[in-house]
C-alpha positions in Angstrom: -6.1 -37.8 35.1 -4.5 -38.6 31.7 -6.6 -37.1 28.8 -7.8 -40.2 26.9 -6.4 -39.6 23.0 -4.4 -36.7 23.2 -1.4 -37.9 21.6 -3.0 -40.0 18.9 -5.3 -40.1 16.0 -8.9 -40.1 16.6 -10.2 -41.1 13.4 -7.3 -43.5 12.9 -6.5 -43.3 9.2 -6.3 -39.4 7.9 -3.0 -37.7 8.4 -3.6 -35.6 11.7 -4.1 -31.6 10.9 -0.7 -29.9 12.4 -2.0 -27.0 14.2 -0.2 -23.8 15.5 -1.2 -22.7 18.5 0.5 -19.5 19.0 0.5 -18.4 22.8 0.5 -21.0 26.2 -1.6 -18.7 28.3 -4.8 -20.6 29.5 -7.1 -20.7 26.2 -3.7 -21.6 24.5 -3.6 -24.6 26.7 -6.6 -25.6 26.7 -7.1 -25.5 23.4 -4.2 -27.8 22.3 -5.4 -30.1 24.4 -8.7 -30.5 23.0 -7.4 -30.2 19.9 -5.0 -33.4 20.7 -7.7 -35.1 22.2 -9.3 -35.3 18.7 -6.0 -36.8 17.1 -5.0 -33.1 16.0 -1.3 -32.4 16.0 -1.4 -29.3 18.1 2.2 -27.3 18.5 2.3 -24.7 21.3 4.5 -21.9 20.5 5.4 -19.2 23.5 7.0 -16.8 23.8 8.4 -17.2 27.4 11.3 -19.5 28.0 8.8 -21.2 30.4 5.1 -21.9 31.8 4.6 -18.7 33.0 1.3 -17.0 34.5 0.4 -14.5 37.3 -0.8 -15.9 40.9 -4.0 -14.3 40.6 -7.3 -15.5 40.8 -9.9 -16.7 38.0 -13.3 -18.4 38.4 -15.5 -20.6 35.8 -19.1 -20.7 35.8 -20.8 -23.8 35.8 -21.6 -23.2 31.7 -17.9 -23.0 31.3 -17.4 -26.0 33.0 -20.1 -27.9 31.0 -17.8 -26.7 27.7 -14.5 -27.8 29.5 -16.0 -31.2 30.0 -16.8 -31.3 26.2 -13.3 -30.2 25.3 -11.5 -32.8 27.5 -13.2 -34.2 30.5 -9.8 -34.5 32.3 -9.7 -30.0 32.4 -13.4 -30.4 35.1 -11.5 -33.1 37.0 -8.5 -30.8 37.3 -10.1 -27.9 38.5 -12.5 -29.7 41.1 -8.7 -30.6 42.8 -7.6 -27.1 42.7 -10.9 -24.5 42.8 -13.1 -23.1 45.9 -16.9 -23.6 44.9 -19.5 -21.7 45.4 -23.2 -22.8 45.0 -26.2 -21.5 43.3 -27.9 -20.2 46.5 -24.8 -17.9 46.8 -24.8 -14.1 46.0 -22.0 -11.3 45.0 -22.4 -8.5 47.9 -21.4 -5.1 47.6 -21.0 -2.7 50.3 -20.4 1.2 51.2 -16.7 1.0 51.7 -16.7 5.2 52.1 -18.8 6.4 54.5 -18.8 3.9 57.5 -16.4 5.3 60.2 -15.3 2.2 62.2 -14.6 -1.4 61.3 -17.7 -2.2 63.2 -20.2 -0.2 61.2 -18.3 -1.2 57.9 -19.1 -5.2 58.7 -22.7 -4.5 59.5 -25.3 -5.6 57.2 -28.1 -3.2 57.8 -25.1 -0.2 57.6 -23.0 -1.0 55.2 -24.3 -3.6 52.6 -25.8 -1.8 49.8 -27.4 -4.5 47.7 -26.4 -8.6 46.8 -26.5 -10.0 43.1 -27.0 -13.8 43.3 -25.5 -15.9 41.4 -28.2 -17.9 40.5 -26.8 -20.5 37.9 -23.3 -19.0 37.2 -21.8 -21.5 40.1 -18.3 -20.2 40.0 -15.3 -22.2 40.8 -12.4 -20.9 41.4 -8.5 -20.8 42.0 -4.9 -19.9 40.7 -4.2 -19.1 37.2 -0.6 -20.4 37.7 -2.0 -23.2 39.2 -4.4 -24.7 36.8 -2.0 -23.8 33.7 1.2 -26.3 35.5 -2.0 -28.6 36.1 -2.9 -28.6 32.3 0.7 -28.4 31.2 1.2 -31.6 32.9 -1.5 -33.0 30.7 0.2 -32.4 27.5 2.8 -34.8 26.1 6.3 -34.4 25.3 7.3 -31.8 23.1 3.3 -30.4 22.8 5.2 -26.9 23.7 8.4 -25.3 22.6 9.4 -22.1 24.2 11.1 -18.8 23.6 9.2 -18.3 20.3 8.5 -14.6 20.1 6.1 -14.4 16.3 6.9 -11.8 14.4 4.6 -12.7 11.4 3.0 -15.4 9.6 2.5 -15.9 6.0 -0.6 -17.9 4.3 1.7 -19.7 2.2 -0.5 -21.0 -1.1 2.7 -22.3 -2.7 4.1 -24.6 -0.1 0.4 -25.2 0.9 1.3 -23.9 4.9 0.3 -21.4 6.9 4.6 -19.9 7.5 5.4 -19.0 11.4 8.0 -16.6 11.4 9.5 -16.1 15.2 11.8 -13.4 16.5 14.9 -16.2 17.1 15.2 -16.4 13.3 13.1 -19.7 13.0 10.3 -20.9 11.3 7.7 -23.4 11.7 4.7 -24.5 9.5 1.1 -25.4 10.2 -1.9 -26.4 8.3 -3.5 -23.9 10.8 -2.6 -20.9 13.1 -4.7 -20.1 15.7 -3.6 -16.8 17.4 -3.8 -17.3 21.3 -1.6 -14.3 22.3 -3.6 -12.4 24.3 -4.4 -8.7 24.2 -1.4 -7.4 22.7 -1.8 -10.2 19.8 0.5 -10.3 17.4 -2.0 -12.8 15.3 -4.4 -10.0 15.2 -2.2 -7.3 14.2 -0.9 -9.6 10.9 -4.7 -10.5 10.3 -6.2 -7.1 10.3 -2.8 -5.6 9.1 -0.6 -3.5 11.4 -2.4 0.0 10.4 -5.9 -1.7 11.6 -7.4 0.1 14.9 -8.6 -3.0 15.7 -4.6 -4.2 15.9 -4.0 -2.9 19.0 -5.9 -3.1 21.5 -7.2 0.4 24.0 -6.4 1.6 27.2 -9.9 1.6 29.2 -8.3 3.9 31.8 -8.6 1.5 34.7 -5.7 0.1 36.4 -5.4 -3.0 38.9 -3.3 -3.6 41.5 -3.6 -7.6 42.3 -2.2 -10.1 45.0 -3.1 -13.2 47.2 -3.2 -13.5 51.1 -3.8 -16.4 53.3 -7.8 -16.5 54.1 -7.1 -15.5 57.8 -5.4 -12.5 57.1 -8.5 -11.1 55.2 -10.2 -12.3 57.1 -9.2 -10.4 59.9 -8.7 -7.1 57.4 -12.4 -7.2 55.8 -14.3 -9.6 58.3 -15.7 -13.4 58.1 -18.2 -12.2 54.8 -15.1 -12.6 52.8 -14.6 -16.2 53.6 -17.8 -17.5 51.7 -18.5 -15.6 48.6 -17.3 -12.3 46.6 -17.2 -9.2 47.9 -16.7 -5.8 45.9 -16.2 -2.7 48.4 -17.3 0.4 46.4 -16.4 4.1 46.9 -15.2 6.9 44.8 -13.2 6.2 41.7 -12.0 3.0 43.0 -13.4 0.1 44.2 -11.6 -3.5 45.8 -13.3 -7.3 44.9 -11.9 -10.5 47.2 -12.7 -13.9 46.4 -11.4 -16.9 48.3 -9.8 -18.9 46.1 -7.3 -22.6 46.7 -10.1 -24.3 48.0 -10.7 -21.2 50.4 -7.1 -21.0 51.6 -6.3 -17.8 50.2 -8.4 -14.7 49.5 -7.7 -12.9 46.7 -7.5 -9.6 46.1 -7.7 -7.2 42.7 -8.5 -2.9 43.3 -9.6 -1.7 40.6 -9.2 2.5 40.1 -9.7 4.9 37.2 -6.9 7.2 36.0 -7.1 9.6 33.7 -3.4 9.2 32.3 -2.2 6.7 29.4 -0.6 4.3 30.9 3.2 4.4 30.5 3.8 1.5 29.4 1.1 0.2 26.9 2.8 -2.9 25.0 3.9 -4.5 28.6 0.7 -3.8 30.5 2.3 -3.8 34.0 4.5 -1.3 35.6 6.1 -2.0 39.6 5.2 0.6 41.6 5.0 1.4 45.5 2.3 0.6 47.7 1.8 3.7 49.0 -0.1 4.5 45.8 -3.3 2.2 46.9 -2.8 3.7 50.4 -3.5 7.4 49.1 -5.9 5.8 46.4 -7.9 4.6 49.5 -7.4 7.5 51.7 -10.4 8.6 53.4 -12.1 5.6 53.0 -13.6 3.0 56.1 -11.1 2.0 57.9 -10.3 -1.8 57.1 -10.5 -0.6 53.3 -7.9 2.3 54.1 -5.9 -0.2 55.7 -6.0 -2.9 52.7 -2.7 -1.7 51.4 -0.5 -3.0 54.5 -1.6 -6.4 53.4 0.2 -5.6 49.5 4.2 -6.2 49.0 6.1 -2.9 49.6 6.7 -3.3 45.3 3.5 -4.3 43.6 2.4 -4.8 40.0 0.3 -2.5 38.4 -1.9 -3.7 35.5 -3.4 -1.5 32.7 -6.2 -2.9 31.9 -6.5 -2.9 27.9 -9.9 -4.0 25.7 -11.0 -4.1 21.9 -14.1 -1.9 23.0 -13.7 1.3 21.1 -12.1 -0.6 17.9 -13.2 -4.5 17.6 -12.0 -6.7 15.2 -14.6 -7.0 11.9 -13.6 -10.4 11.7 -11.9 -13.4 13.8 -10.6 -15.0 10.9 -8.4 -14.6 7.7 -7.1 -17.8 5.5 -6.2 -20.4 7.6 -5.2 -18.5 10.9 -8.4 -16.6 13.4 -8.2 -15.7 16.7 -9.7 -17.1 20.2 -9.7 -15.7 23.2 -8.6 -12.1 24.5 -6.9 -12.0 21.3 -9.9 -12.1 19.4 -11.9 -10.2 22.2 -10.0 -8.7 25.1 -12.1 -7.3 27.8 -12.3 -5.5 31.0 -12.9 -7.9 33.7 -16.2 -6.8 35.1 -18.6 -9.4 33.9 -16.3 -11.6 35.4 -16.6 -14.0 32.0 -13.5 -13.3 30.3 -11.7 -16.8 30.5 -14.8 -18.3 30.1 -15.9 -16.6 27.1 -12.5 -18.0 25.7 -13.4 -21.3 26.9 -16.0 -20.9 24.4 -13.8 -20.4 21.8 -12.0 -23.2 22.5 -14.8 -25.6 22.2 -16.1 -24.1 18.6 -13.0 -24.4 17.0 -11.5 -27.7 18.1 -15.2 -29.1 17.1 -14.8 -27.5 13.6 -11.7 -28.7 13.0 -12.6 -32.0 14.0 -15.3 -31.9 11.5 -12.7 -30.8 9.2 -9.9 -33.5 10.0 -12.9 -36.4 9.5 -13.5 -35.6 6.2 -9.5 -37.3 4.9 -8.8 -34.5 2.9 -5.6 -32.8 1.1 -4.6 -30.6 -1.2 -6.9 -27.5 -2.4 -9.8 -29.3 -0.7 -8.4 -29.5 2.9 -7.4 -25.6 1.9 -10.8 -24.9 1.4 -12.4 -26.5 4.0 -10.2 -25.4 6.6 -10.8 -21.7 5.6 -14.5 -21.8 5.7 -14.1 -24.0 9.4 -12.7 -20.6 10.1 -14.8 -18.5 8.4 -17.7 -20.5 10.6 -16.1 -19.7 13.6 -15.9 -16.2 13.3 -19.4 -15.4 12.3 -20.4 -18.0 15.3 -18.4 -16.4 17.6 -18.2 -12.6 16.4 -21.4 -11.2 18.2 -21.2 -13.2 21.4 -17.4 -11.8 22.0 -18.5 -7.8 20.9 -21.0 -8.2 23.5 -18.6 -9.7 26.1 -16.6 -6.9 26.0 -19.0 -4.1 25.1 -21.3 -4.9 28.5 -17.8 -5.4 30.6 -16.7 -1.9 29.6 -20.4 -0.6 30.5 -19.6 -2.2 34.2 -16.5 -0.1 34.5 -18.5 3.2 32.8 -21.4 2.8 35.1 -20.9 1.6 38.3 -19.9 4.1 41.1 -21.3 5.6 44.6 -22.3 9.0 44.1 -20.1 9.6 47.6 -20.2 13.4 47.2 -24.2 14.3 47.7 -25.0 13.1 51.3 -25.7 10.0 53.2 -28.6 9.1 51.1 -27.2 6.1 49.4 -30.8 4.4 48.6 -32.1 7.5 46.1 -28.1 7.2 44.6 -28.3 3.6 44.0 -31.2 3.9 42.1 -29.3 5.4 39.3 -26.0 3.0 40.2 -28.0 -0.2 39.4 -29.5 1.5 36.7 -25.9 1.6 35.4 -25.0 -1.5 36.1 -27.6 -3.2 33.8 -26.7 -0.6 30.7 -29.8 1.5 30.9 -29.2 4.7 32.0 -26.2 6.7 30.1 -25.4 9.8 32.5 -24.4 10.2 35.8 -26.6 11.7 38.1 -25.6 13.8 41.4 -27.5 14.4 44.2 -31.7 14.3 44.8 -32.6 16.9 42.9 -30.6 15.8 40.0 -31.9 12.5 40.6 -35.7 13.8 40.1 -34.9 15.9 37.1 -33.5 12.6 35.6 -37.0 11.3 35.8 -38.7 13.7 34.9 -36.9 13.7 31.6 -37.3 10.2 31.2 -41.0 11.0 31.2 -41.2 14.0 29.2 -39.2 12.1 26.4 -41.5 9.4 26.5 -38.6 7.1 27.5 -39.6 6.1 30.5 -42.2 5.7 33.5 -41.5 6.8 37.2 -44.3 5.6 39.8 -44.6 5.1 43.8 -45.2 1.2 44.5 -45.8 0.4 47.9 -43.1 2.1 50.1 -40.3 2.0 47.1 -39.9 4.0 43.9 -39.8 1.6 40.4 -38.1 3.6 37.3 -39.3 2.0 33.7 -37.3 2.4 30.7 -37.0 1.6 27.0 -34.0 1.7 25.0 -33.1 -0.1 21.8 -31.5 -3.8 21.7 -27.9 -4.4 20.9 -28.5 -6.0 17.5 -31.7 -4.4 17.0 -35.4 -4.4 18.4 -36.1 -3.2 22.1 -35.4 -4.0 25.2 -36.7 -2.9 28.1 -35.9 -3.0 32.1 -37.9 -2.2 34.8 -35.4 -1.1 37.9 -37.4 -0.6 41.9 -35.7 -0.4 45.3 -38.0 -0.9 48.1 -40.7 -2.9 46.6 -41.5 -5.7 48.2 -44.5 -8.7 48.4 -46.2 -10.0 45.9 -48.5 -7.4 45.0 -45.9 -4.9 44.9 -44.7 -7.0 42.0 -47.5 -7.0 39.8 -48.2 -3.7 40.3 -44.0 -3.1 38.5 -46.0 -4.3 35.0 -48.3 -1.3 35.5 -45.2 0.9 35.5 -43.7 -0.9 32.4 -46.8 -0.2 30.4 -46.2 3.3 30.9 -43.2 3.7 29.2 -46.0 3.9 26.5 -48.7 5.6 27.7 -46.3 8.4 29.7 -46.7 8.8 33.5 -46.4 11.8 36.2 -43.7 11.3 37.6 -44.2 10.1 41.2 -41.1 9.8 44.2 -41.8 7.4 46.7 -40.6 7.8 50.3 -36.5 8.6 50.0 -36.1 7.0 53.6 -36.8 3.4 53.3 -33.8 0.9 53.9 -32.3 -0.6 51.1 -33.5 -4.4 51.0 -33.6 -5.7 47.6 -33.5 -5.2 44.3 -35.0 -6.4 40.9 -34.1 -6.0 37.5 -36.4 -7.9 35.6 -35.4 -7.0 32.2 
């Protein structure tokens, strides 16, 4: 599974570019090695005396996939050995992990299943983040990493023609390039933007998670024989846990995610051990197999803040010859479940610019030149795409959650749940009457259309783009058959015209939903 090229010269006759690749997280890694793959001198430089990653779980989407192959086919072959695969007839379920009383009732579909998102096209494969980063270690030669290299700054050194490392030890190493892969808390981006820059550290999003693996059988027997095959998320108040299988469905992993309110205590390490006992009371109340998930945690477990660039994102990936890939350039909450392979994306867009740049044989002011608008490139390529990444991620976390509080009718909540989940509606609603004043404000704004189709209720809306324009989504619950479907455009053209508002029957059973955007 050698990578063909990756300690030589592609072109065969320019001097290699000598690249600093600051971080050996998994971007890090996978960058130098598509970087070496192209005859590029890539140096790793980490700041751990080791490989080091967590034993959690991390999935690629078939896109991703299609980008590692492109950066070096050996990263697909490696994560075929290691990944558990899903397929595109698969679907994300999410179920009512308050309300059901018994075990039984909580792994009944028609009880406790509140709606499936299929995966369509995504395809995800996935498996161990310590895992695949010793696998892609083992792919780099000799000597690709040194370790223990804390940065403390760089300098764009115009005299000596070098980009200047500067690490904590008291060394220093040089580079025609520096690209910063050092995650959230970057150091790359702080000397970019400048250390008084809000965008130079990154935010607390006020949601913590509280992560660890267990043999399949064990959740299996915890959360039932749905776990085995695809994702799960169990929702409830304020909280909610996802499971993926994971090692070629030996393991299952599991992440809670919960809000709280705090600052987290410890902001530049991210982590802080606590006791289990804080998911059990985090989960207390809950269906029973979800109350009991904390027995199935070590008595000491790690508690991650999770951080994002959401309410202060970089203006820029790149200054000089250094930019920034990955969660350093655009750190997100991990709702979209794209994180890693946004990065991935990154990886592929700069190793292909600079070998564009390394073809062209140059030196001196001209190799300056053209390495700093390679850079400039990738920023404005890749500016947009990561602000959206992380600005629809943090959406996720903002929106989604089971209005537990009004009454058993889950269908009329989830209405406005979903409507979250796809960014369209931007308050919380509680309870039926609530829920009805909603729309009826919709309509009397002229923002939106509310209409009885067939059995179900379909809520129109129009809101303005991200980067300008309209867009428009049409959400319905209940709606089913062909005609039913047709008869959503009716309700769409109203967010024009203006409509009564209309309620459709409140006790259907949730089946299905649309959001045909």
């Amino acid at each position: 599974m050698a990578s063909k090229n990756i300690n030589g010269n592609a072109n065969g006759s320019a001097r290699p570019l000598n690249v600093a690749v600051v971080g050996g997280g998994i971007i890090g890694v996978m960058t130098a090695i598509g970087l070496r793959r192209r005859g590029i001198h890539a140096i790793i430089y980490e700041r751990a005396q080791t490989w080091h990653e967590v034993s959690a779980g991390m999935a690629f989407t078939g896109a991703a996939r299609e980008w590692m192959q492109q950066i070096d086919p050996a990263l697909v072959e490696l994560l075929a050995n290691i990944s558990q695969k899903t397929d595109a007839a698969s679907s994300n379920a999410y179920w009512n992990a308050y309300h059901p009383r018994t075990k039984e009732d909580a792994e009944d579909e028609s009880k406790s299943l509140l709606f499936r998102i299929p995966v369509n096209n995504l395809d995800f494969w996935g498996c161990v983040r310590s895992q695949l980063l010793k696998g892609m270690a083992d792919l780099l030669p000799e000597g690709a990493a040194v370790f223990g290299k804390q940065l403390l700054n760089y300098i764009d050194d115009e005299q000596s023609g070098n980009v200047v490392l500067h690490f904590a030890d008291g060394t220093t190493a040089e580079a025609d390039v520096l690209l910063g892969c050092d995650g959230i808390h970057s150091v790359t981006r702080a000397v970019l933007l400048g250390a008084d820059h809000p965008a130079s550290r990154a935010g607390f999003s006020h949601t913590v998670a509280y992560r660890t693996m267990v043999p399949i059988e064990l959740g299996i027997k915890a959360l039932g024989e749905k776990v085995a095959k695809s994702a799960c998320n169990h929702l409830g108040p304020n909280a909610d846990l996802l499971v993926y299988p994971v090692m070629s469905g030996t393991l299952l992993n599991m992440a809670v995610f919960a809000h709280e309110e705090a600052e987290f205590p410890d902001p530049d390490k991210m982590t802080v051990h606590v006791d289990r006992t804080e998911i059990q009371k985090l989960f207390d109340g809950w269906s029973p197999q979800v109350a009991d998930i904390w027995k199935l945690y070590p008595e000491k477990v790690v508690k991650w803040g999770i951080f994002d660039l959401e309410a202060n994102p970089p203006p820029t990936y790149a200054g000089g010859r250094a930019c920034l890939v990955g969660d350093a350039a655009h750190a997100s909450t991990p709702y979209l479940g794209v994180g890693a392979c946004t990065g991935v994306e990154d990886a592929l867009v700069v190793c292909t610019l600079l070998e564009s740049v390394q073809q062209k044989a140059l030196s001196g002011e001209a190799l300056k030149e053209a390495l700093r608008d390679a850079l400039q490139t990738y920023s404005a390529a890749r500016l947009d795409r990561g602000r959206w990444i992380h600005h629809h991620s943090r959406q996720m976390v903002d929106g989604v959650e089971i209005l537990v509080d009004v009454g058993p009718d889950l269908a009329a909540q989830l209405v406005v749940a979903v409507a979250h989940l796809e960014g369209n509606v931007g308050v919380h609603v509680r309870g039926d009457a609530g829920l009805e004043e909603f729309f009826a404000g919709l309509v009397d704004r002229g923002e939106g259309a509310v209409a009885r189709v067939g059995n179900g209720v379909a809520v129109a809306q129009r809101r303005p783009g991200e980067f300008g324009g309209e867009r428009r989504a049409v959400l319905h619950h209940g709606c089913s058959g062909v005609s039913d479907r047709r008869e959503l455009v009716n309700v769409e053209a109203n967010v024009d015209s203006g409509s009564e508002k209309c309620w459709g029957s409140k006790s259907v059973v949730l089946e299905e939903w649309w959001s045909l955007l």
